[in-house]
Each structure stands twice: as structure tokens, then as C-alpha cells.
BALOBA-1460 file (C-alpha; in Angstrom, 3 decimals):
// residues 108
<rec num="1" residu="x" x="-16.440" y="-15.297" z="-4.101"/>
<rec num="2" residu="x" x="-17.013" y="-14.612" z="-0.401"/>
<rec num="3" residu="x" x="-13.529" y="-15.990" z="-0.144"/>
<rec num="4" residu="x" x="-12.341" y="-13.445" z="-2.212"/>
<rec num="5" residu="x" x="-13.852" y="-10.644" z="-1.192"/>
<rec num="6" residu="x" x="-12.631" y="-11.243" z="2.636"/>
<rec num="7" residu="x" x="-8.965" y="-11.319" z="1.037"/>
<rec num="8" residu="x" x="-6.734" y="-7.953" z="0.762"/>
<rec num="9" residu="x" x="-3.410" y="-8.386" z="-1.294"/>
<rec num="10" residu="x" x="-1.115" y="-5.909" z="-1.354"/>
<rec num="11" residu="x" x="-1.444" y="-4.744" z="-4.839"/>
<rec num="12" residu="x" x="-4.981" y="-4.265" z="-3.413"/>
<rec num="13" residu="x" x="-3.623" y="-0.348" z="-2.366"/>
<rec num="14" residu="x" x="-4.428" y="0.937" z="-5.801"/>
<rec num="15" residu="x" x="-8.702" y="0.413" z="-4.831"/>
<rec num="16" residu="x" x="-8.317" y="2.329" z="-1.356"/>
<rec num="17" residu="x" x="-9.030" y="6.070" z="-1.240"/>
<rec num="18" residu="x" x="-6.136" y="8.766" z="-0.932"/>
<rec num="19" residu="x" x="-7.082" y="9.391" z="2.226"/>
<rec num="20" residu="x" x="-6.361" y="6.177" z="3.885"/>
<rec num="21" residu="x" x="-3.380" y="5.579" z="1.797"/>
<rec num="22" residu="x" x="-1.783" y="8.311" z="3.656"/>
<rec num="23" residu="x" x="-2.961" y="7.106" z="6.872"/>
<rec num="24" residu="x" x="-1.310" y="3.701" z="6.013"/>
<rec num="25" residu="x" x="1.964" y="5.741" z="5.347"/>
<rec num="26" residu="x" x="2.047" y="7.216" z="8.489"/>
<rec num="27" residu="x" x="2.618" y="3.902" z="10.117"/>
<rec num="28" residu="x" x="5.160" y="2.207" z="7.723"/>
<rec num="29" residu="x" x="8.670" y="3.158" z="7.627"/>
<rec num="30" residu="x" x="10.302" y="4.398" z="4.362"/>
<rec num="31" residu="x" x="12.671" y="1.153" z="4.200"/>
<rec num="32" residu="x" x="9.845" y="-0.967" z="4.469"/>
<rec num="33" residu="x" x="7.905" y="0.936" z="1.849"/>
<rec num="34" residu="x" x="10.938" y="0.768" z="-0.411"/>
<rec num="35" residu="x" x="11.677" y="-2.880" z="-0.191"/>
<rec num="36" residu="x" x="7.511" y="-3.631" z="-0.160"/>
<rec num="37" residu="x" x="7.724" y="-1.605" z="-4.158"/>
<rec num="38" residu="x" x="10.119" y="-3.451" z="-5.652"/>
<rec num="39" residu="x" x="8.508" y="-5.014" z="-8.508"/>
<rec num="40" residu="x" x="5.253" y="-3.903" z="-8.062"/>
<rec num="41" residu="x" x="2.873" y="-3.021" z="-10.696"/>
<rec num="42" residu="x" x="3.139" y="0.563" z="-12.265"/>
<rec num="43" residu="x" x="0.037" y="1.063" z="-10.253"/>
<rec num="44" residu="x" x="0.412" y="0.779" z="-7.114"/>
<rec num="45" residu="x" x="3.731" y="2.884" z="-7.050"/>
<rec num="46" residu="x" x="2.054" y="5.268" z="-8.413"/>
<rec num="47" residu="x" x="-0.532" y="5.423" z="-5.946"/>
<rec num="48" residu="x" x="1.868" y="5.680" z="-3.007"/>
<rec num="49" residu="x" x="3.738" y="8.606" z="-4.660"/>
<rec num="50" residu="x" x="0.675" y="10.579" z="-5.681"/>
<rec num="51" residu="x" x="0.163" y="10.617" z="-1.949"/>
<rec num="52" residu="x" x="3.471" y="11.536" z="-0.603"/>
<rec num="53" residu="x" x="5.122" y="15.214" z="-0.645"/>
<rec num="54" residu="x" x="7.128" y="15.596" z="-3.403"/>
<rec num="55" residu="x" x="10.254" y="15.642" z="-1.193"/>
<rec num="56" residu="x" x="9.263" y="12.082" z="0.362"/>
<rec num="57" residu="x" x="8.470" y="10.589" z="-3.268"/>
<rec num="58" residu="x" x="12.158" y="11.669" z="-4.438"/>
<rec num="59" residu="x" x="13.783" y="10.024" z="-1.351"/>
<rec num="60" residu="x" x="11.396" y="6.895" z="-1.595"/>
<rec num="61" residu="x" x="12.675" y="6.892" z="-5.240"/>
<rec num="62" residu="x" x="16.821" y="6.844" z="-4.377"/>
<rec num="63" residu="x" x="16.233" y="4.220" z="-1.966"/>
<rec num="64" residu="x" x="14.713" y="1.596" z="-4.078"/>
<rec num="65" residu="x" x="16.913" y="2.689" z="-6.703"/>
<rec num="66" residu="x" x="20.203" y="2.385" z="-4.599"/>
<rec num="67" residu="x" x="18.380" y="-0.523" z="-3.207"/>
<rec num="68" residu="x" x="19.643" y="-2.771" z="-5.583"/>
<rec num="69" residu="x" x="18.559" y="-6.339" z="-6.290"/>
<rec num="70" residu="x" x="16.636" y="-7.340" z="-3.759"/>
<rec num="71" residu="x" x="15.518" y="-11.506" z="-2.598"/>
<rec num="72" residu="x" x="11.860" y="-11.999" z="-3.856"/>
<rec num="73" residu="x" x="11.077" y="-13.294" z="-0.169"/>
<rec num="74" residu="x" x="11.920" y="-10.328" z="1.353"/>
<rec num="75" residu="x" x="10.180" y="-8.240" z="-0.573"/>
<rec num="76" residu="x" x="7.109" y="-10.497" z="-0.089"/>
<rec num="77" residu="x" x="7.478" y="-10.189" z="3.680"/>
<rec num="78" residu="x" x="7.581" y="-6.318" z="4.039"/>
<rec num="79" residu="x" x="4.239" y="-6.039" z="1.244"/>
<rec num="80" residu="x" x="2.618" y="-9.598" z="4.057"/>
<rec num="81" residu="x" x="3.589" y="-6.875" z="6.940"/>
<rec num="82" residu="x" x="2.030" y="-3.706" z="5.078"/>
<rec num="83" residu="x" x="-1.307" y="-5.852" z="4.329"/>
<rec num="84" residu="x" x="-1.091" y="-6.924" z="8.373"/>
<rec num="85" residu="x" x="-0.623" y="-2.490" z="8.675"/>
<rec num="86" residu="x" x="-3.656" y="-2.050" z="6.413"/>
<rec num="87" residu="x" x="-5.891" y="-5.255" z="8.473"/>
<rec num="88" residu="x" x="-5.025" y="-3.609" z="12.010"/>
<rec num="89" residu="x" x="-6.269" y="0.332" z="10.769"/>
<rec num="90" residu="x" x="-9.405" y="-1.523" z="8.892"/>
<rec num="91" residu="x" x="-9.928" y="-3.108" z="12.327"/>
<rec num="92" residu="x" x="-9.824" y="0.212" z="14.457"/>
<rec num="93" residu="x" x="-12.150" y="1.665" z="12.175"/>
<rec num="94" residu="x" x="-9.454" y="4.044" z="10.509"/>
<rec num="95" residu="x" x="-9.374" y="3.606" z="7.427"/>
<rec num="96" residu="x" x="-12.189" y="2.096" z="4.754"/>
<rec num="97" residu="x" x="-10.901" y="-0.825" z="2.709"/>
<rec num="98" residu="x" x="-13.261" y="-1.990" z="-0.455"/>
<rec num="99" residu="x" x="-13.277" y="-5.074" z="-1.649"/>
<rec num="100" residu="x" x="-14.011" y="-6.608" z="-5.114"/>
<rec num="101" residu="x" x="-13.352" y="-3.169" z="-6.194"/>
<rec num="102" residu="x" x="-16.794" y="-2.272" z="-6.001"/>
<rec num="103" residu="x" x="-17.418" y="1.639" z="-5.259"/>
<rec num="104" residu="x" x="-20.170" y="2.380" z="-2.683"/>
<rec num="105" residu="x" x="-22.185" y="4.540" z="-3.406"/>
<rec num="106" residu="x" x="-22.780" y="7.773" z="-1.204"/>
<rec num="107" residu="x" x="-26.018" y="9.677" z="-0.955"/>
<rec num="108" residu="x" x="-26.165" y="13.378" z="0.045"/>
């Protein structure tokens, strides 16, 4: 369980807040983010769009879809290099990651 609750996966994204998936986006490129959505859950796609302009989320779109087929290891590497992204703004205190998908409560 500790184990478990130390350990971030990518498809992880859909549990963080809006605000710190934008901040995440702001430090990947949109190749990377392409390549790192290729057959990904429904979910998590959808979470990255909802935070991007519309603009951005149509040009995202095209390039995964003019992407191609893409190797399964590369795609793996890009989403190991976005969690390594996520680690290093968790780190400098930028972002808030929750793990175990447990929500914290906040008290006014």
C-alpha cells in the first residue's frame, strides 16, 4: 500500500487538479504530448484537452491523428518522461499530486 501510494503512473493525470494539469503543459512540448496520448484511456485525453484552448486541443488532435502508428516503446518513453515532468514540479512545490485518489479535504 505505501508502495503504491509513493507511485505516480501516467494515467495518474486524470486525479490531479486543472490547475496543475496546465502547469504540467506548460513544460511539455506538443510532440511529446501527442506521442505520450496515443492509446491512452478516454480519460486522460480528455483531461488534457479540457485544459487546453480550444485552438491547442484541435492542433494536439491533427498531430496524433497524422501521427500514425506509432512503436509502443516510444510512446511509453515520452508518458516515463511526462511522469519525470510531473515528479520534478511535485518536488518544487508547484503543483499538488494526490495519491490513492483520495481527495483532501479543505476547511474554510
Amino acid at each position: 500500500e505505501q508502495v503504491r501510494e509513493l507511485m505516480f503512473v501516467f494515467e495518474d493525470i486524470v486525479y490531479l487538479d486543472d490547475r496543475s494539469v496546465q502547469r504540467i503543459l506548460r513544460e511539455v512540448e506538443s510532440k511529446d504530448l501527442a506521442l505520450s496520448l496515443k492509446g491512452t484511456a478516454k480519460e486522460v485525453k480528455d483531461k488534457i484537452f479540457k485544459n487546453m484552448s480550444e485552438r491547442a486541443a484541435a492542433m494536439l488532435g491533427d498531430d496524433m491523428e497524422f501521427m500514425g502508428p506509432v512503436r509502443s516503446a516510444d510512446v511509453q518513453e515520452k508518458q516515463t518522461y511526462i511522469v519525470g515532468v510531473i515528479r520534478s514540479l511535485e518536488a518544487a512545490g508547484e503543483i499538488e499530486v494526490s495519491r490513492g485518489g483520495d481527495e483532501d479535504e479543505f476547511i474554510d
